[in-house]
C-alpha positions, -999 to 999 in steps of 0.1 A, spaced: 0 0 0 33 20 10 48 19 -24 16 27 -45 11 63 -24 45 70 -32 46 61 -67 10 82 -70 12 105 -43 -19 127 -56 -39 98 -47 -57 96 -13 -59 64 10 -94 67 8 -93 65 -29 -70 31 -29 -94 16 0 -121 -9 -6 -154 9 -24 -181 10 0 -214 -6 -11 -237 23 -14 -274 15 0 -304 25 -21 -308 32 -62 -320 58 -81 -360 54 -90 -367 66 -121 -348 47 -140 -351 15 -122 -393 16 -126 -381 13 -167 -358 -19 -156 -387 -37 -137 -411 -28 -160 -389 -44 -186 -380 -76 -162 -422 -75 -159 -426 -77 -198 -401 -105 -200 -413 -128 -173 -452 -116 -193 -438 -132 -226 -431 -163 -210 -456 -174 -192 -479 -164 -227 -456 -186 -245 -461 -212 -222 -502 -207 -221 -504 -205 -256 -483 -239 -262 -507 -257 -242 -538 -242 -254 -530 -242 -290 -513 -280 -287 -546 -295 -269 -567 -273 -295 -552 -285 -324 -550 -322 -309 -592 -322 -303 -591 -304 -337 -612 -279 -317 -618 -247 -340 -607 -220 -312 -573 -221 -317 -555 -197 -290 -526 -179 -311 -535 -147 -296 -507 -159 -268 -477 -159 -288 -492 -124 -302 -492 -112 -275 -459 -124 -260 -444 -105 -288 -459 -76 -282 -452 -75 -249 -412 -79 -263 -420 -49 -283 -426 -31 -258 -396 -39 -238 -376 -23 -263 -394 4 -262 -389 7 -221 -349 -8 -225 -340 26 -247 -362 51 -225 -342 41 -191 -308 46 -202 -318 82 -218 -337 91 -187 -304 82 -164 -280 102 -189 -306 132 -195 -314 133 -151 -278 126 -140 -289 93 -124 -267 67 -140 -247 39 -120 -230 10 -116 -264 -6 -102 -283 6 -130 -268 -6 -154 -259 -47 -142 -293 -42 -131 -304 -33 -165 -279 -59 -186 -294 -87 -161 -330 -78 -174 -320 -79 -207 -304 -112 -207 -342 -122 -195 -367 -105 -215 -344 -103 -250 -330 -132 -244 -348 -163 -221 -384 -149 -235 -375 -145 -272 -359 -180 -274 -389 -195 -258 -406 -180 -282 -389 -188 -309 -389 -228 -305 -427 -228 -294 -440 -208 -319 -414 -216 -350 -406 -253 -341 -431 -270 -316 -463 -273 -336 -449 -282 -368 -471 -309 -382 -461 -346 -377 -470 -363 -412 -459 -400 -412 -445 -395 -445 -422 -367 -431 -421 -378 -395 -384 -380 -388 -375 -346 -405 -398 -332 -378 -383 -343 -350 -347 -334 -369 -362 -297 -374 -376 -297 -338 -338 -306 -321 -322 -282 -348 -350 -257 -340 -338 -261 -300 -305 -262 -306 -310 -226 -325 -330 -213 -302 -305 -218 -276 -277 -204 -299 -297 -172 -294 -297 -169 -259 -260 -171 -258 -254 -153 -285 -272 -122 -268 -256 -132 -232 -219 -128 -249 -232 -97 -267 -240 -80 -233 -209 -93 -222 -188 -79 -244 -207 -48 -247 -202 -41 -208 -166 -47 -209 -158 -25 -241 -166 16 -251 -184 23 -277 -162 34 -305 -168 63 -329 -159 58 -367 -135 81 -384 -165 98 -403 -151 139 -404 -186 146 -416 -205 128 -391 -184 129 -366 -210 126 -338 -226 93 -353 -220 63 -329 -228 25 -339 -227 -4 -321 -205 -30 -329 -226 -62 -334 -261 -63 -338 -277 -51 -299 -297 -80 -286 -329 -59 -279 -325 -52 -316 -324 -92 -321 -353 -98 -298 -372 -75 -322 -363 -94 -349 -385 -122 -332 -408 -105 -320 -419 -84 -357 -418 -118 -374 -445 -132 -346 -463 -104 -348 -463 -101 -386 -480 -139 -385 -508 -130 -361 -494 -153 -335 -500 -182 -359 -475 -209 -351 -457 -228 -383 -472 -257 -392 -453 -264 -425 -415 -276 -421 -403 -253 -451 -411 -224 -431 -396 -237 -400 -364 -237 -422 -364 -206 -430 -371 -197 -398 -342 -218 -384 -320 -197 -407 -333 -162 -396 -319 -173 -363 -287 -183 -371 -283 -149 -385 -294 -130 -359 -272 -151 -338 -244 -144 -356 -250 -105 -362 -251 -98 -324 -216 -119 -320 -199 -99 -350 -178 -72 -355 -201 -57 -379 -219 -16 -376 -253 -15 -365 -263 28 -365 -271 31 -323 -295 64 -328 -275 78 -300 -265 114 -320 -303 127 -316 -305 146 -285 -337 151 -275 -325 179 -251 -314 202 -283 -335 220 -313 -347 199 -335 -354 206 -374 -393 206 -375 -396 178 -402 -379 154 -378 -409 156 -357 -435 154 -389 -413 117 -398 -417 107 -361 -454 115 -361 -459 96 -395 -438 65 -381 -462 64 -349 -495 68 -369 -483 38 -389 -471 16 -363 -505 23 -349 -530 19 -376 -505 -9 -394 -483 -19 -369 -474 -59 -383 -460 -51 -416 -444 -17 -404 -426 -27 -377 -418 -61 -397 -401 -45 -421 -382 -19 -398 -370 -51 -378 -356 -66 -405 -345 -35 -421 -321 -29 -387 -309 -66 -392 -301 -63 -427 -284 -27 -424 -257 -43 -406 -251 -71 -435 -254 -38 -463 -229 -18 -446 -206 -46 -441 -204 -53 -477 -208 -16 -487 -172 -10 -467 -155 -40 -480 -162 -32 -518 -149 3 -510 -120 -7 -488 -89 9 -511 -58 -19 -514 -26 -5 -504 -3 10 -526 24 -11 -546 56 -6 -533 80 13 -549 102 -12 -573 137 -15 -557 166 3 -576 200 -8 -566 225 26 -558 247 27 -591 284 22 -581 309 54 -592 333 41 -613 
């Protein structure tokens, strides 16, 4: 302890001593966290309701089929990242950030955009696929791989939080835009979405037929992938809501909100899949304009004075 105050003798021994657990949390904030823990632990239990429901309906071949519950466990993921982008602004904007808020935010992600949108996945994607005795096997086959993906998710997004709590957010070397932050890797709430849209988009309908469960199968993989890469994903962190804004940018948020509202499945379907697939388009838009390096100079050997 000696040899580090004299080798940083501006530091105090209180500085170098233990941190003291500090009792209570800031409020504001947290409500957003619990309310997004709340959604989460929503999703799952209507992902577990509507498994049942819809599995004994379609075994009676009963003609109420309950759907609704995956609909609105995706919903209820929709709004979770709505709440999981409100609570870190309202920390930064009030001055109420801290190391509590954020594990305690980064632990309720890994549950509602991660646990809930797996579940969801492989019950709604994979569990009521239909068994024809023709096509039996690749069922079951589709079912494991549909588990297997599902799971690939959740760690996928656990690693992404990870990572994202250990690293700082870089800035690219953009002189014109040189406020613009991205993420690097696809953000799990972003993936979560992903699941959620594509849920919603169907009504809540599970897959039946084992083509679509393929595709679906390969929708995860990429969104599994995209949150473990190195690839740019646009974080919407330059727009300060705190500064003057041009008026049209509140005429394009207005228009976005009537839409989602009035058509809400295909508009927020395609603006999951758009934020998926931006990642994928820049990636390749920066590798076809990468410049090579410059040739090196050919080598000319000093002439020798005679």
């Amino acid at each position: 302890m000696e040899h580090q105050l004299e080798r940083h003798p501006r530091r105090r021994k209180e500085d170098l001593a233990p941190r003291r657990f500090r009792k209570g949390m800031y409020i504001l904030p947290s409500i957003f966290t619990a309310a997004n823990v709340l959604l989460g632990y929503y999703a799952v239990l209507q992902v577990i309701h509507g498994a049942i429901q819809y599995g004994i309906a379609h075994a009676t071949q009963s003609p109420v089929q309950e759907a609704w519950h995956f609909d609105n466990a995706a919903k209820a993921i929709g709004f979770a990242v709505l709440f999981d982008g409100l609570d870190g602004r309202i920390a930064r904007m009030t001055g109420t950030s801290s190391d509590f808020g954020r594990e305690l935010d980064s632990l309720a992600d890994v549950i509602t955009f991660g646990i809930a949108p797996a579940i969801l996945a492989w019950a709604w994607g994979f569990h009521q696929i239909s068994s024809e005795i023709s096509r039996r096997e690749l069922v079951i086959i589709l079912t494991r791989l549909g588990a297997i993906a599902s799971f690939l998710f959740l760690l996928a997004g656990a690693s992404r939080l990870a990572r994202f709590n250990i690293t700082v957010n870089p800035q690219p070397s953009n002189p014109g835009r040189p406020g613009r932050k991205y993420f690097v890797g696809m953000p799990i709430p972003a993936g979560a979405g992903v699941i959620a849209a594509v849920v919603h988009f169907a009504g809540g309908d599970p897959l039946l037929w084992w083509g679509s469960a393929v595709t679906w199968l390969t929708i995860l993989v990429i969104a599994s992938y995209l949150m473990v890469s190195t690839w740019r994903f646009y974080s919407f962190k330059d727009i300060d809501f705190r500064a003057r804004q041009p008026f049209r940018l509140i005429v394009i948020f207005g228009l976005l909100f009537a839409a989602i509202w009035f058509f809400s499945r295909p508009v927020l379907f395609v603006l999951a899949l758009t934020y998926m697939f931006s990642g994928v388009f820049w990636r390749l838009h920066w590798t076809f304009r990468r410049r090579p390096n410059p040739p090196a100079p050919p080598y000319r050997q000093a002439s020798q004075v005679s």
